[in-house]
TIRO-946787 format. One record per residue (C-alpha): residue number from 1; chain; y, z, x. Coordinates in nm, 3 decimals, always signed. Each point is the difference from the previous one (the first is absolute). Layout:
N
R  nr kette   north      up    east
R NUM     A       Y       Z       X
...
//
This chain:
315
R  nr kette   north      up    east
R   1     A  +2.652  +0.377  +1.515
R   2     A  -0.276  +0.206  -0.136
R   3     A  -0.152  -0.191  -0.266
R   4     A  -0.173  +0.246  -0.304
R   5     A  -0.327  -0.122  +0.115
R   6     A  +0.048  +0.120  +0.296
R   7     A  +0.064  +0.311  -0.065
R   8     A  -0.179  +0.327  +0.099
R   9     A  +0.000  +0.417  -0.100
R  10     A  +0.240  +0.210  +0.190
R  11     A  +0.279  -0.315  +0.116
R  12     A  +0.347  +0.038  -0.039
R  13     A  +0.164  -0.305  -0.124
R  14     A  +0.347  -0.169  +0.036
R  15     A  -0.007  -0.311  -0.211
R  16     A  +0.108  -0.272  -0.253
R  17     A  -0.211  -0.057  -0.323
R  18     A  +0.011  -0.155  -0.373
R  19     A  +0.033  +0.253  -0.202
R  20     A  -0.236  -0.109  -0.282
R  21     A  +0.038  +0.283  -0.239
R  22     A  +0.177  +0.283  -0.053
R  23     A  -0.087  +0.271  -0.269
R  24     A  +0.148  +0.361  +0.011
R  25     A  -0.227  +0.312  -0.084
R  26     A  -0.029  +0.367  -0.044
R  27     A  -0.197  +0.186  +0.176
R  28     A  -0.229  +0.326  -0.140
R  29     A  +0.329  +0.218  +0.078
R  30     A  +0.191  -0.197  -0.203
R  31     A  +0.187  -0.158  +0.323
R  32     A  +0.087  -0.372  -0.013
R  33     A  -0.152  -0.268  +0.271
R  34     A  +0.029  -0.357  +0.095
R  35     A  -0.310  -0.219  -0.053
R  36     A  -0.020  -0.305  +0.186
R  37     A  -0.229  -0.319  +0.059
R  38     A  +0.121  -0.143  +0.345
R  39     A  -0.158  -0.344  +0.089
R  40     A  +0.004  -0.256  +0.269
R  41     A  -0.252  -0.301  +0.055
R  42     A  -0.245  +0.255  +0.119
R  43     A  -0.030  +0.168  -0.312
R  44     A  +0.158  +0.269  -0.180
R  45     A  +0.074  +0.401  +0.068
R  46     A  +0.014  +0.291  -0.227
R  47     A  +0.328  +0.217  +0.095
R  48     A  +0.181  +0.270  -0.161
R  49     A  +0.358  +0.170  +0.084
R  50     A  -0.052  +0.372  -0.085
R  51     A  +0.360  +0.080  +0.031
R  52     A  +0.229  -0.283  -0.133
R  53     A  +0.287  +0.185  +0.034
R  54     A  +0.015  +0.011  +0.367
R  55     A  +0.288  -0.167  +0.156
R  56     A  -0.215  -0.191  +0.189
R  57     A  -0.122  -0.204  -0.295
R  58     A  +0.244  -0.271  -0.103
R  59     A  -0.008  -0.220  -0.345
R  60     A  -0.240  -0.210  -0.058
R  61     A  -0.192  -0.234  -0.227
R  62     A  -0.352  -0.163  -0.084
R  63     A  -0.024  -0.333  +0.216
R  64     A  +0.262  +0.130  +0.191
R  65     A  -0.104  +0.000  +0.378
R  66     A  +0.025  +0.282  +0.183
R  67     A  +0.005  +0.188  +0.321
R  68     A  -0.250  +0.278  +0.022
R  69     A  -0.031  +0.298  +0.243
R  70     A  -0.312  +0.256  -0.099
R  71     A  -0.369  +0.064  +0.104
R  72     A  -0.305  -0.144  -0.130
R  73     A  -0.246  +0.272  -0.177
R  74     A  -0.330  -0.032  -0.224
R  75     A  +0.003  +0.097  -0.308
R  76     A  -0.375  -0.032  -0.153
R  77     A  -0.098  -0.251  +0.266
R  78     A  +0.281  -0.214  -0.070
R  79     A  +0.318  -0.061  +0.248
R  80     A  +0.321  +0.135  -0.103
R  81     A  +0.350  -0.014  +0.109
R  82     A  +0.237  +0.333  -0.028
R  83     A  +0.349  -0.136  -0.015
R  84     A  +0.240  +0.194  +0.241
R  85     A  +0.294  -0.243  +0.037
R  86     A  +0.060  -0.302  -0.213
R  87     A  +0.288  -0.234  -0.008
R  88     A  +0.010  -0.382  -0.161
R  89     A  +0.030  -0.269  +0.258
R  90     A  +0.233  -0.276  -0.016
R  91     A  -0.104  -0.417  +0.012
R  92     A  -0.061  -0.105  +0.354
R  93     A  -0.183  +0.328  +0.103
R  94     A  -0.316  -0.114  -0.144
R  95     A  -0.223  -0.310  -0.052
R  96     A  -0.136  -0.018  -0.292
R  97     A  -0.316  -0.188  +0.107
R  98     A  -0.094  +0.289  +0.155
R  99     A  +0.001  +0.226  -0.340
R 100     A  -0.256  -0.264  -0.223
R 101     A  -0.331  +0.089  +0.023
R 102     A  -0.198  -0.311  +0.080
R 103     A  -0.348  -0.123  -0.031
R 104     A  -0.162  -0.003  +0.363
R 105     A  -0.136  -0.388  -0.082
R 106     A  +0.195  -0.304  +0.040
R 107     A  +0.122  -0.074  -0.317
R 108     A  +0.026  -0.404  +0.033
R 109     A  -0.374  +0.011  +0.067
R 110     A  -0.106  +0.239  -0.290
R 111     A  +0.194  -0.259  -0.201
R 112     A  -0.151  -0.284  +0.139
R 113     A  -0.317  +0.101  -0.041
R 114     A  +0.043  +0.098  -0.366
R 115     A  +0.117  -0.348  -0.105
R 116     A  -0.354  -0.149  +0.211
R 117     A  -0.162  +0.199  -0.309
R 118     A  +0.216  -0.199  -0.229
R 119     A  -0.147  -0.304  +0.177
R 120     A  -0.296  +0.083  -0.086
R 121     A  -0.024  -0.009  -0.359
R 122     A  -0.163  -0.245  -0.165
R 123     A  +0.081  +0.061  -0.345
R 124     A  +0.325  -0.225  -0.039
R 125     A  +0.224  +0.184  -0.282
R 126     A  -0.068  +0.341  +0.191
R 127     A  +0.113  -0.199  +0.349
R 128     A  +0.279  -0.117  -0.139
R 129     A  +0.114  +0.339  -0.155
R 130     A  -0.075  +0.181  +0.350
R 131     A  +0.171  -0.301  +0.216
R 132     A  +0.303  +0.032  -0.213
R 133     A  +0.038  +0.376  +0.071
R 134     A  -0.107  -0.012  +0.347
R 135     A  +0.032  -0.366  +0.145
R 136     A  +0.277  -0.147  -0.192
R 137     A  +0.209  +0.267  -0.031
R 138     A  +0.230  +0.109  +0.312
R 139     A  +0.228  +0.266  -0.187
R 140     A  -0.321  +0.181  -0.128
R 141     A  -0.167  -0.021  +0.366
R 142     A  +0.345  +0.137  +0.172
R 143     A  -0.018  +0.292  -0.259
R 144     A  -0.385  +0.040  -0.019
R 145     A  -0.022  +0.068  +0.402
R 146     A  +0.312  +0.251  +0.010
R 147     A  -0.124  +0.228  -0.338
R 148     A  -0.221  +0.285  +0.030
R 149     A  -0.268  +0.069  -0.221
R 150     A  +0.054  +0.364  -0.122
R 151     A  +0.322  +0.246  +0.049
R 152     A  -0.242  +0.227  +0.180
R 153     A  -0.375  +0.026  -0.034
R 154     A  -0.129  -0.258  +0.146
R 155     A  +0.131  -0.329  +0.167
R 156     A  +0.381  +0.112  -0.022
R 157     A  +0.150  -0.187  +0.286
R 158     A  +0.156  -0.339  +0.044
R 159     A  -0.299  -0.266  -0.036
R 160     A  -0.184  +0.274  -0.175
R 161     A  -0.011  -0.203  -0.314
R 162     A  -0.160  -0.327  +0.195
R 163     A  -0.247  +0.260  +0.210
R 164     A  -0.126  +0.150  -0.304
R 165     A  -0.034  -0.346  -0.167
R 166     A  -0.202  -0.159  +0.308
R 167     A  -0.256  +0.294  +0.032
R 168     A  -0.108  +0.046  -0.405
R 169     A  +0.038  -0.425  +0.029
R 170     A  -0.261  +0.004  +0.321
R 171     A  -0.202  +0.290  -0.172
R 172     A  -0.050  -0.238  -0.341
R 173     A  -0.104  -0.279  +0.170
R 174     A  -0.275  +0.152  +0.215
R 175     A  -0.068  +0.154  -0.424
R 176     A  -0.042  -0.363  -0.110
R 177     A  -0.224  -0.119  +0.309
R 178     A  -0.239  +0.346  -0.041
R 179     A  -0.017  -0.011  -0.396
R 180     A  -0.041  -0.360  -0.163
R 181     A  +0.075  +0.121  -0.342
R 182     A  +0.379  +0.038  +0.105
R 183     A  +0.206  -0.375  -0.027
R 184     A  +0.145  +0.018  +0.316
R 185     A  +0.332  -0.201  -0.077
R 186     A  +0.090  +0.217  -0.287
R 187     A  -0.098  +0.339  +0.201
R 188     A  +0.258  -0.144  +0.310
R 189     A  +0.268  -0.105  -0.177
R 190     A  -0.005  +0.291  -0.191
R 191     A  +0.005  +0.219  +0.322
R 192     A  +0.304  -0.186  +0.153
R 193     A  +0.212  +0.047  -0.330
R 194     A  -0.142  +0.315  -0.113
R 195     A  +0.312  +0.197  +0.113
R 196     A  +0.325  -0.296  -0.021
R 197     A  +0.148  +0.241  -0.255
R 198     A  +0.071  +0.252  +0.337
R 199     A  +0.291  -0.265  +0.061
R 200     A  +0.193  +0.144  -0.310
R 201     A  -0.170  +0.359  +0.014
R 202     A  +0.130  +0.113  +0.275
R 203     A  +0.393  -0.054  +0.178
R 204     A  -0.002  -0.142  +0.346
R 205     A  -0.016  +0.229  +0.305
R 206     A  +0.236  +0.196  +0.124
R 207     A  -0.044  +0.183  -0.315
R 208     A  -0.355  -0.164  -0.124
R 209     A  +0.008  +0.222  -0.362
R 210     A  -0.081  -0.068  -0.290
R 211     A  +0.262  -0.251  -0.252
R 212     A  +0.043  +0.104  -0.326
R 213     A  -0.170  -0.299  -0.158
R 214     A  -0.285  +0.135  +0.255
R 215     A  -0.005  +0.353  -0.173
R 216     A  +0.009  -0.127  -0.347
R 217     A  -0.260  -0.302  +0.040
R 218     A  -0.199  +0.033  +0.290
R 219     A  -0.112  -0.229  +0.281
R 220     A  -0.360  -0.104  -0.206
R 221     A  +0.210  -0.066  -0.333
R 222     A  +0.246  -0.181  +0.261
R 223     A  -0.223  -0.178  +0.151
R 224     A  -0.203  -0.155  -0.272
R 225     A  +0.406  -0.150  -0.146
R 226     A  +0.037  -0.172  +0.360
R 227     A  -0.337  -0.170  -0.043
R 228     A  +0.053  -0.025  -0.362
R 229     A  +0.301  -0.180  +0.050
R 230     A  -0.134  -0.229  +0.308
R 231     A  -0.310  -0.112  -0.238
R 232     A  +0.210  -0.157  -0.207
R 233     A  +0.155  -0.189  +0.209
R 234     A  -0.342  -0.188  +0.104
R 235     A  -0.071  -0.239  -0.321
R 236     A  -0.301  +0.022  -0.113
R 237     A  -0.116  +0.335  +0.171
R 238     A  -0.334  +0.100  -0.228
R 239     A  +0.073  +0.322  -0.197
R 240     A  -0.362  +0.133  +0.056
R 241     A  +0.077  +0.003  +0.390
R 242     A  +0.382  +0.136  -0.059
R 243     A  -0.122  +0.323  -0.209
R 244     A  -0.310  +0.045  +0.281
R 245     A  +0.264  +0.019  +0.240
R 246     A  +0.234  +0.231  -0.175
R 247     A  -0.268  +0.196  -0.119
R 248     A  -0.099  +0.039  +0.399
R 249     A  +0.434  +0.148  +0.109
R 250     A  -0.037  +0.182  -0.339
R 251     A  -0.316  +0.228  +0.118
R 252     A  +0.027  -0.018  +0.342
R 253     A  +0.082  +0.404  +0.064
R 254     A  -0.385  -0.012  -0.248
R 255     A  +0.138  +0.303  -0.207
R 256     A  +0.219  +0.031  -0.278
R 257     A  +0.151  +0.357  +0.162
R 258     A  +0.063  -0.216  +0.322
R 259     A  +0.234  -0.240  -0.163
R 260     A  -0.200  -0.259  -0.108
R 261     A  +0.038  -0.101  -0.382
R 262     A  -0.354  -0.154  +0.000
R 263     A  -0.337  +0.106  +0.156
R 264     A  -0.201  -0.226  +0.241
R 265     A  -0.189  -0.206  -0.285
R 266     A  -0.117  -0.270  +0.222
R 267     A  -0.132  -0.063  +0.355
R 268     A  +0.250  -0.076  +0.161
R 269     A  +0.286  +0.245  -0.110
R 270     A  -0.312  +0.268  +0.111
R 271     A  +0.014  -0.166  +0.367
R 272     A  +0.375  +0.006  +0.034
R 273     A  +0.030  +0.348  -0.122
R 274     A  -0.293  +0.113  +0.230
R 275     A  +0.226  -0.231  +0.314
R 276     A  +0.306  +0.130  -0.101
R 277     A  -0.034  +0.387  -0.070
R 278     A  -0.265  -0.031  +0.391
R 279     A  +0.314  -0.110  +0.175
R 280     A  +0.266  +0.217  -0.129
R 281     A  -0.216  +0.279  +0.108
R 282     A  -0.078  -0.062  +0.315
R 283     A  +0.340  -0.068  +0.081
R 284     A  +0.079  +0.310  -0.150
R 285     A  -0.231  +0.175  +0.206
R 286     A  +0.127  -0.176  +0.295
R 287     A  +0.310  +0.084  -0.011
R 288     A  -0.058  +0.379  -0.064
R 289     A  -0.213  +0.015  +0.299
R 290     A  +0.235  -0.212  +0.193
R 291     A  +0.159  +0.329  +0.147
R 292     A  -0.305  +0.168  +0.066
R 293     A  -0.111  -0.025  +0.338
R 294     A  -0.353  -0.185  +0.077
R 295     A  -0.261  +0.233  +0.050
R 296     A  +0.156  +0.289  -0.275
R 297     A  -0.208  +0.055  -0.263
R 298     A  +0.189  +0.297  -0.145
R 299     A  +0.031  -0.020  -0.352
R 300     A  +0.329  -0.151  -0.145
R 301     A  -0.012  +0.220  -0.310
R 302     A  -0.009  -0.107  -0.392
R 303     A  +0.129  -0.336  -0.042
R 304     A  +0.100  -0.076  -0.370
R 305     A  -0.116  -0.350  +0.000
R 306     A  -0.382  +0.054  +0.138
R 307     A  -0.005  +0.322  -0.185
R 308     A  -0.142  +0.116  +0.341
R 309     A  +0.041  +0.158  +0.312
R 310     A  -0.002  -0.217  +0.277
R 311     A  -0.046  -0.072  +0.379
R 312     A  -0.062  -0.265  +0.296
R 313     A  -0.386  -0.095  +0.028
R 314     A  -0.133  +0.170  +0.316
R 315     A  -0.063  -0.347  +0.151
//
């Protein structure tokens, strides 16, 4: 099989892949097209069918699988799949295993070591909140590990959600051991729960979009309910520490045009915005360079997100 990150310019391909999404377009002459995101573990590909009238495309639908025979272009330094022959595959001509895209870290570890940071904590109403979640709680750990943390910009892969966790979780506590001012328990716990309202925000993979209650609400707005909710089931949790720690998942994105209803407006909700927006984008860079060859520095071209052109470092 030839997995999407394998992929190179100028291969002709024969193969099975999710169909992710499917969009139809016009082009400048007014002619329709097919618009498609295929994906597989690897990652995902850009392809289009320019003429979806040919016999040779049967009827299909988003996370449909699908057999695929057409060659691999560039289109502004991106890969991209023109469609020649397409025809839905049947149960049994696929496994499905192979079509998730998965974090390359064991995810049993990742989760092990995220629950030695709730071990840590000294602070005994915040331990108990973050045990309950993470220690106590075996339907929320089965679901926790699977989910991905975004539908696509960063960490959108099974275990994406746990990944992403780990690394702002990691990057707050080496926060709290640089810069005394920050309470350590309150920064951590906040870092491991910061993003619990993914769970509802997004559906589980294959199709990993967004719910409606995840459109209307929001995983921040989300988030702070599940925690919300959680709090007061621990008697005698002290208010004071309850808002500090909804104030910290309410500002964690640090602006209000980012999603968050509040602004940082204390330490630690500064640290875990600073943790959380460093680690969503250097995944994101690292998975638009993951394509590019070591040793290209061409430029990538404007990307929407950096509000820059981009490229590999020379080293």
């Amino acid at each position: 099989m030839f997995y999407i990150g394998e992929l190179r310019e100028g291969e002709r391909i024969n193969e099975i892949y999710l169909c992710k999404q499917k969009t139809t377009a016009m082009t400048k002459a007014g002619k329709p097209y097919g618009s498609l995101v295929l994906q597989d573990k690897t990652g995902t590909l850009d392809a289009k069918i320019w003429d979806p009238s040919s016999h040779g495309i049967e009827e299909f639908e988003a996370l449909d699988y699908i057999n695929v025979m057409g060659d691999v272009t560039s289109f502004q330094g991106t890969l991209q799949l023109n469609i020649r022959r397409l025809r839905k595959v049947s149960e049994g001509e696929y496994d499905p295993a192979d079509y998730l895209p998965m974090s390359e870290y064991d995810v049993d570890q990742m989760y092990e070591e995220l629950q030695g940071y709730v071990k840590s904590l000294a602070n005994p109403w915040l331990k108990e909140l973050a045990g309950g979640f993470f220690l106590e709680d075996e339907a929320f750990a089965k679901r926790f590990k699977f989910h991905s943390a975004a539908k696509s910009v960063h960490h959108g892969f099974v275990g994406g959600l746990l990944e992403h966790t780990l690394s702002v979780t990691r990057l707050c506590a080496y926060f709290a051991d640089t810069y005394p001012i920050l309470n350590r328990d309150l920064l951590v716990t906040a870092a491991m729960i910061h993003d619990v309202g993914k769970l509802e925000e997004l559906s589980m993979f294959p199709a990993n979009d967004y719910t409606d209650e995840g459109q209307l609400l929001g995983h921040i707005a989300m988030g702070m309910e599940i925690v919300g909710v959680r709090i007061r089931g621990i008697k005698g949790f002290p208010a004071k520490l309850s808002n500090e720690l909804k104030h910290c998942i309410l500002a964690h994105h640090g602006e209000l045009e980012y999603g968050s209803p509040k602004k940082p407006a204390l330490p630690e909700a500064v640290a875990l915005n600073f943790a959380d927006n460093l680690d969503a984008k250097m995944e994101t860079l690292k998975e638009l360079l993951a394509n590019v060859p070591a040793g290209n520095t061409d430029w990538q071209g404007f990307n929407r997100l950096f509000e820059s052109n981009i490229r590999r470092s020379s080293i």
